[in-house]
C-alpha angles and dihedrals in degrees: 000000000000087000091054086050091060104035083060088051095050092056095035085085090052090047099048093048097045084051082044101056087029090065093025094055106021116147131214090210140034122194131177115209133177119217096258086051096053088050094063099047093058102045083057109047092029103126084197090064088037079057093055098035086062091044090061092047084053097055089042086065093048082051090066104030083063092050088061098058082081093067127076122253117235114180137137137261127206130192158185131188141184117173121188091253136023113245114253124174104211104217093179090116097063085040091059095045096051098038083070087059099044091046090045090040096042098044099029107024121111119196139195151161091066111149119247092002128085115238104258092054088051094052085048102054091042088051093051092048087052089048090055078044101056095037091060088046084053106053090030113109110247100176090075121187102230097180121013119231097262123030136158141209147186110200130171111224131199119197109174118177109225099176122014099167081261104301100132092046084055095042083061089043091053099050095049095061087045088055091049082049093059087062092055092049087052090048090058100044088058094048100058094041080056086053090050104054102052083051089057108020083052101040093051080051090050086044096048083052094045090057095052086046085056094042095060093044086056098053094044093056084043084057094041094052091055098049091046086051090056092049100043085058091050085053092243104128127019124265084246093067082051100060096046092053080058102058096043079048093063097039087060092054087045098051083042092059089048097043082054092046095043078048103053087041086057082051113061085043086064106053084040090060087045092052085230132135107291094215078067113103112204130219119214107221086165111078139204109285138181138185121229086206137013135159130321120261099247086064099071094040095059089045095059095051097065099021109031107118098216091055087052094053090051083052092050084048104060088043088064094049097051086061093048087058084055097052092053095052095049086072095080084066133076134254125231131187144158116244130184137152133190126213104239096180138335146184120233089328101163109268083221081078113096107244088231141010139200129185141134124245142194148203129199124167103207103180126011098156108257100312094118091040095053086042098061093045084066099043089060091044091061084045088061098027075067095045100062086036081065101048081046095050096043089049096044085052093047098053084046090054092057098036086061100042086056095055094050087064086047091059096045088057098040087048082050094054093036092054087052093045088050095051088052085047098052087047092052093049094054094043087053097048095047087053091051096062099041082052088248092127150025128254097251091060093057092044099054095048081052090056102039085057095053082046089057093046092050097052094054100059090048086052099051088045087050088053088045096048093043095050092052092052083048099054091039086063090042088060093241109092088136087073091064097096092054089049087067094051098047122127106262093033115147117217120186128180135152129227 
């Protein structure tokens, strides 16, 4: 009776913490995804691709907004006025130089040769015609209004450029390699989220492992306990052993309730990578993999010369500062343009204004100190301030590329000693057990072969996420992060999970 009391004890401590983590982490939904699938997932519901995805629409519309500088621009123009006087032009003077004639001609003048009619009744009929003459220059108004105080007019206007020293047809040239680096953009941002994901997908994969490491570390010290507590009241092994078998006891419960929380926390990075509901608890069917062989180095360094994303941009980059070089130095040249309006309707607008209009202008700055000089220097020095960024840039990723490649060989070897020094382990264990039981042996001895085969384990799985974290950041500077799925389908590839 007294064993059965204790047996109960000793797996009180497993029961409470698996009801623990069960209410503390229980998930309203469980999914199982493979990789692929979380992949997709992800590529759909990721806000950093909708961004981008935005961002493309935007320069699509700059696109066309810079097509349409080629186009003239038709609008209308509406207007009041009101000036501080009316407009009058004062023809007095011309009244007062011609009244003299008419008077002389109209009172003095003698005509003749006028057919059908004598002399003196010609003079008399032309004298009479410059006396009604004179009479209408006389009551006539020479002080004329040729525009009122206030007036108002809706006009429609056309200004087409028809030379601008090549700025529009920069403007189009420039819009279009933004729009190329948007795509790399994009490019990149799918290649870190790729990134991403494998860090997270795969360490919620190396954490759900590690909790089942630590679970059957757990059991077998449970096991362990009890069947110390049975041999400690046959006086087979000292109370001291006991105790000993207690404490490891409780550390593995403890390193059990960390491996579940670091698991729930991986979690949650992961669904937030995948933009879906956080209450979800997500499944790994994908496992840990590794590859005894890839690629050659040289491989990927030719590959990211030609597709990294991040090399592309800095190309894009220099092309756009080389037309920006160009704009600046269109300003030295005039600008032309046709230029025309029509008057649609007015209010007492003066009748003396044209109803429409239609001329060419242009514009030419000649002298403005240095400013566009100075302008266009700059211009060339960003050109070449890219330029060395570039060669940087290639050379970091290259270094980068060979830094990772590296690391990769140094996980496959450390996965090829870890899986010898498992198989010792696995043998020890047993050997160990087997003395212990056969009070060949003490308690510590059996414990600590226990736990150097978790450490081993453990190990193991950090090793082969190493491999599968290193691998994604290899092909993402390659400029190939979208292979990584079919690496780990590839023929040779080593999978590894515990159940």
């Amino acid at each position: 009776m007294k064993t059965k009391v204790k047996i109960i004890l000793f797996a009180l401590p497993l029961i409470l913490l698996q009801g623990n983590s069960l209410l503390a982490a229980r998930p309203d939904v469980v999914r199982k995804l493979s990789f692929d699938q979380a992949l997709e997932l992800t590529y759909q519901n990721s806000h950093v691709l909708k961004q981008v995805n935005y961002l493309q629409k935007q320069k699509d519309q700059e696109r066309v907004a810079a097509r349409g500088l080629y186009f003239p621009t038709i609008g209308v123009t509406a207007s009041a006025v009101i000036m501080s006087d009316p407009i009058t032009l004062d023809l007095n003077p011309v009244k007062d130089a011609i009244t003299p004639l008419y008077k002389t001609l109209g009172s003095y003048g003698k005509f003749g040769d006028v057919p059908g009619l004598p002399d003196d009744v010609a003079t008399q009929v032309i004298r009479q015609k410059l006396s009604a003459g004179l009479g209408e220059i006389q009551n006539q108004d020479w002080n004329q209004v040729i525009q009122k105080q206030q007036f108002a007019v809706v006009a429609a206007t056309l200004q087409w450029p028809v030379f601008t020293g090549g700025k529009i047809l920069i403007a189009n040239k420039s819009a279009e390699i933004q729009k190329q680096d948007v795509k790399d953009v994009s490019r990149q941002k799918e290649g870190e989220l790729m990134s991403e994901l494998v860090e997270r997908y795969y360490g919620l994969c190396l954490a759900s492992s590690v909790v089942k490491v630590r679970t059957e570390v757990y059991a077998g010290l449970r096991q362990h306990l009890e069947d110390a507590g049975k041999l400690e009241e046959q006086g087979i092994i000292s109370k001291a052993d006991l105790l000993q078998a207690k404490v490891y006891h409780a550390q593995a419960n403890r390193e059990l309730s960390r491996a579940i929380q670091n698991s729930g926390i991986v979690n949650q990075a992961l669904t937030n990578t995948m933009a879906i509901d956080d209450s979800s608890q997500i499944e790994p069917v994908s496992g840990l993999f590794y590859l005894d062989s890839i690629e050659p180095e040289s491989y990927f360094t030719s590959l990211s010369a030609t597709r990294n994303p991040l090399l592309s941009q800095i190309e894009t980059k220099k092309l756009l500062s080389v037309q920006k070089f160009k704009a600046e130095r269109s300003e030295f040249f005039p600008s032309i343009a046709l230029q025309g309006s029509y008057d649609i309707v007015n209010k007492d607008l003066s009748t003396y204004i044209p109803d429409w209009e239609v001329g060419i202008g242009l514009k030419w700055t000649i002298f403005d100190g240095v400013a566009r000089l100075g302008k266009v220097k700059a211009a060339s020095m960003q050109t070449k301030q890219v330029e060395e960024y570039g060669v940087k840039a290639q050379s970091d990723i290259a270094t980068m590329i060979n830094k990772l490649y590296h690391e990769l060989d140094m996980y496959r070897e450390q996965l090829a000693e870890l899986e010898t020094a498992r198989q010792y382990a696995e043998e020890y264990l047993r050997a160990r057990d087997k003395e212990f039981h056969e009070d060949m042996t003490n308690s510590t001895q059996v414990i600590d072969a226990r736990l150097a085969l978790a450490q081993v384990r453990t190990e193991r799985l950090q090793a082969m996420y190493n491999y599968d974290l290193t691998l994604a950041r290899l092909l993402e500077y390659s400029g190939i992060p979208g292979d990584f799925p079919a690496y780990s389908k590839r023929n040779g590839v080593k999978s590894e999970t515990y159940q």
